[in-house]
C-alpha positions in Angstrom: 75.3 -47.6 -57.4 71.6 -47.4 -56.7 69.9 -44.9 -59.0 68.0 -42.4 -57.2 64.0 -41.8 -57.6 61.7 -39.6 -59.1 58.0 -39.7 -57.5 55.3 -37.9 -58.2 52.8 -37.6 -55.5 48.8 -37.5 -56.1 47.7 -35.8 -52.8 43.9 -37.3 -52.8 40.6 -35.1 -51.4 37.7 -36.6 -52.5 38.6 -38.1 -55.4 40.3 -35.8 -57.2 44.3 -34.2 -57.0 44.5 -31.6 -55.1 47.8 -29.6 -53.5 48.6 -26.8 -50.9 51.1 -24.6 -49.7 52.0 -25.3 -45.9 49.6 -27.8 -45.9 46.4 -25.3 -46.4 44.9 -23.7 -49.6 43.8 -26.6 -50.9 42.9 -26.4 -54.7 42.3 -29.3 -57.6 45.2 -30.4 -59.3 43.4 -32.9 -61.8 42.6 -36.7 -62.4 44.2 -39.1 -60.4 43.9 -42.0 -62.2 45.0 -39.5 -65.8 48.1 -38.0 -63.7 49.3 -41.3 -62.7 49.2 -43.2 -66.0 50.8 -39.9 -67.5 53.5 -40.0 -64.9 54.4 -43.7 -65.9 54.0 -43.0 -69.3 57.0 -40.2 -68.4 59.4 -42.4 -66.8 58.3 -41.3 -63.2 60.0 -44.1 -60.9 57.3 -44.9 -58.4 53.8 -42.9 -57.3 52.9 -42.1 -54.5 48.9 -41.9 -53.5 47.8 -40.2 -50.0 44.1 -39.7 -49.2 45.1 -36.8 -47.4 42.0 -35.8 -44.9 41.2 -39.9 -44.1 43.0 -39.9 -40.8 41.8 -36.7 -40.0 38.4 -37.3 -41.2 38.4 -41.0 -39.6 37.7 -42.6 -42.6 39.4 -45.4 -44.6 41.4 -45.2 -47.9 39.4 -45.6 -50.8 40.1 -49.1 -51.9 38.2 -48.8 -55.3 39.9 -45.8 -56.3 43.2 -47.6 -55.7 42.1 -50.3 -58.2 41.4 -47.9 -60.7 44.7 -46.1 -60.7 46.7 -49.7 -60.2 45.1 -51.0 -63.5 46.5 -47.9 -65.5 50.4 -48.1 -64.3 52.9 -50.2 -64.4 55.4 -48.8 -61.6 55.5 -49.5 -58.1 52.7 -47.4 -56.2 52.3 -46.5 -52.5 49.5 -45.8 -51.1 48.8 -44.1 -47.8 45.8 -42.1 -45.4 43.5 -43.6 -42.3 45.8 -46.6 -42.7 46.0 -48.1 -38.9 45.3 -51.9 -38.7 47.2 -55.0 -40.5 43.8 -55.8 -42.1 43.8 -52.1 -44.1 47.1 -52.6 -45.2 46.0 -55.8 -46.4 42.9 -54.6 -48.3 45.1 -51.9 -49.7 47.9 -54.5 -51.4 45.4 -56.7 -52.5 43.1 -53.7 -54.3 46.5 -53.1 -56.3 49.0 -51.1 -53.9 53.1 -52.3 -54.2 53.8 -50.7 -50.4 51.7 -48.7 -47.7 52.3 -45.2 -46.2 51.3 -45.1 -42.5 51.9 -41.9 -40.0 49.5 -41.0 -37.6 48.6 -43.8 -36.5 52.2 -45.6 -36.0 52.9 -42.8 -34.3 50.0 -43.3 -31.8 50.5 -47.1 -31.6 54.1 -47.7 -33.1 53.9 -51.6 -32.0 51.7 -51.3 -35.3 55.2 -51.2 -37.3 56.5 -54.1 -35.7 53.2 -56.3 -37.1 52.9 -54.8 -40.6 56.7 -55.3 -40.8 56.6 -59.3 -40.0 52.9 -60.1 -41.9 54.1 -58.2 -45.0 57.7 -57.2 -45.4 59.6 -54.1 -44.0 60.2 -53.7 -47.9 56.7 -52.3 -48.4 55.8 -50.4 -45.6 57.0 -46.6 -45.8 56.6 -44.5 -42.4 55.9 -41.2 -43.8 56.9 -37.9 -40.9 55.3 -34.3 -41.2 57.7 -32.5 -39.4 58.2 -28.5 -39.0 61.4 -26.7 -37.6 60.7 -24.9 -34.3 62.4 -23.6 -31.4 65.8 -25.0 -32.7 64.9 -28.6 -33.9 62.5 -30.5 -36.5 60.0 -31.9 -34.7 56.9 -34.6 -35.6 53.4 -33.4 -37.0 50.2 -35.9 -37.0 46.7 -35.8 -38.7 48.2 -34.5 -41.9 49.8 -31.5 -40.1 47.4 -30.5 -37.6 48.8 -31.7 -34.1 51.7 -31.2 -33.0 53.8 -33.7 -30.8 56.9 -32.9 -28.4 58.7 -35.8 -30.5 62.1 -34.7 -32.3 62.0 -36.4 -35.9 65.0 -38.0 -36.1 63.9 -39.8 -32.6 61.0 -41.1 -34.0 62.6 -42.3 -37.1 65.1 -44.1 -35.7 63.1 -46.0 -33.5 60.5 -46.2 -36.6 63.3 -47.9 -38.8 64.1 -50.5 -35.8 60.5 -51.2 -35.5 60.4 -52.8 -39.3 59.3 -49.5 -41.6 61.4 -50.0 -44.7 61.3 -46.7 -45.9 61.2 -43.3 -44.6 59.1 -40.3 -46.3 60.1 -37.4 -44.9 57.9 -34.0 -45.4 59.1 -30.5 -44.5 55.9 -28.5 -43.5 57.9 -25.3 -43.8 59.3 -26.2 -46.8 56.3 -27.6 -48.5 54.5 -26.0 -51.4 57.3 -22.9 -50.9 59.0 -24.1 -54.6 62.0 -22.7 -52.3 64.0 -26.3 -52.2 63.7 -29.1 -49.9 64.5 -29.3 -46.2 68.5 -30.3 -46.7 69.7 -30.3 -43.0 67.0 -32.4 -41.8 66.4 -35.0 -44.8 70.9 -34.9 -44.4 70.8 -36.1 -41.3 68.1 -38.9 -41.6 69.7 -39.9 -44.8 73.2 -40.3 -42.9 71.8 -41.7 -39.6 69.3 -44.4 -40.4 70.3 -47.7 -42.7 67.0 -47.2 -44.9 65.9 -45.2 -47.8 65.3 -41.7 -47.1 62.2 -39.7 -49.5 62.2 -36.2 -49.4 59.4 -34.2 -49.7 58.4 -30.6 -49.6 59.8 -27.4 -51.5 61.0 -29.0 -54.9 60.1 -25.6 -56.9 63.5 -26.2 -59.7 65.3 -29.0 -61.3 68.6 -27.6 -59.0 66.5 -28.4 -56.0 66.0 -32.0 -57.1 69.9 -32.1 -57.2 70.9 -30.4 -54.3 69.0 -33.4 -52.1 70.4 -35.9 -53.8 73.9 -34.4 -53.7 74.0 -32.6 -50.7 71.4 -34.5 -48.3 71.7 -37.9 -50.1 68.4 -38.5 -50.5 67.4 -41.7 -52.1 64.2 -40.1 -54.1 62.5 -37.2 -54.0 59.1 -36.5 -54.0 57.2 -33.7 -55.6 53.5 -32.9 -56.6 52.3 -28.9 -58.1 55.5 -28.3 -60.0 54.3 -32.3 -61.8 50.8 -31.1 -61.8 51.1 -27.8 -63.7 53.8 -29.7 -65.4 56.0 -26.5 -64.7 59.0 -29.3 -65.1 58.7 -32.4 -67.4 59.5 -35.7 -65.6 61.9 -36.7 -69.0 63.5 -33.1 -68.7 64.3 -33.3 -65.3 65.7 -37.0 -65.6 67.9 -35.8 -68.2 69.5 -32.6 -66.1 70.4 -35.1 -63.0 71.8 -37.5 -65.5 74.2 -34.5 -66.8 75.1 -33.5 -63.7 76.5 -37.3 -62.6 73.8 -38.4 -60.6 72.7 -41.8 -61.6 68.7 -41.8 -62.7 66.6 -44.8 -64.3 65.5 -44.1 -67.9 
């Protein structure tokens, strides 16, 4: 049985950690490169790394910065933000980066999935959604949650998975920041419907939450950021709880 993932993500404005609620409040959070060595150091499975206001502010992912942080961890590391072209995602795995995160602009030009896919491996490129529930259905946010799209998420993720992404990273705008639990139905049925690796995001606010979507929406890791950054749960702790409770973690 594949053991399921912990990942702490370092949502990146600037330079520094920062993290929301809905997607607005932004405040600092810390360090990235200090969080992400202290999040290997804890047994965290993977990282995840999204300059979140590139795409919006049409600017490229600090390449530098994801030097820095590669040279202080030792787990596999996505990075993702104003990724669009196979020569970013190039720059990105050579300046240290295990897989890419792309959204907006797959979205925009999804024949973009096909090409990063067949130079570089479905196995590190990770199609991350925004989605929000409204008027019945979850539905596909771009520009970090600022445009909305008539697309239905599970559409889009679907043809996404076809298309070469290798993973899916799935964010629950409603959910996210709320510390009220993750988006079940919709991570559920992207977890039972597609034949890759489904990362939910957005809500984790108690170590019950982590096992609910891996129990109940078979999730194969689950993301979280403020309740990691303000260390209100303990990467070790939380490992241990899911490990009592029969789901299989990595320690």
């Amino acid at each position: 049985m594949l053991t399921k993932r912990i990942i702490p993500c370092l949502d990146i404005k600037d330079g520094r950690t920062v993290k929301g609620i809905n997607f607005e409040n932004i405040r600092d959070a810390g360090d990235p490169i200090e969080l992400g060595a202290l999040y290997a150091g804890q047994g965290a499975d993977e990282l995840v790394f999204l300059d979140i206001t590139a795409t919006n502010e049409k600017r490229k992912t600090l390449a530098e910065l994801v030097t820095r942080i590669a040279q202080q961890i030792n787990i596999p590391f996505t990075v993702g933000g104003g990724i669009s072209t196979v020569e970013d995602v190039s720059v990105l795995l050579n300046s240290g980066a295990d897989k890419i995160s792309v959204n907006t602009a797959a979205y925009k030009n999804p024949t973009v999935l096909n090409e990063m896919a067949r130079q570089f491996g479905s196995q590190c490129i990770v199609l991350a959604i925004d989605t929000r529930f409204e008027n019945g259905d979850w539905y596909v946010y771009l520009n970090g949650g600022r445009v909305a799209t008539t697309t239905k998420t599970i559409d889009w993720a679907k043809e996404a998975a076809d298309r070469g992404a290798g993973e899916i990273l799935l964010t629950s705008m409603n959910n996210d920041g709320t510390k009220q639990g993750f988006a079940l139905d919709i991570t559920g049925q992207l977890s039972s419907e597609l034949n890759i690796p489904v990362i939910a995001s957005g809500g984790a606010g108690t170590m019950q939450h982590f096992a609910d979507v891996f129990e109940i929406a078979n999730a194969d890791a689950a993301l979280a950021a403020s309740i990691f950054h303000y260390k209100e749960i303990e990467i070790p702790a939380l490992k241990t709880y899911l490990y009592q409770k029969g789901i299989q973690v990595r320690f």
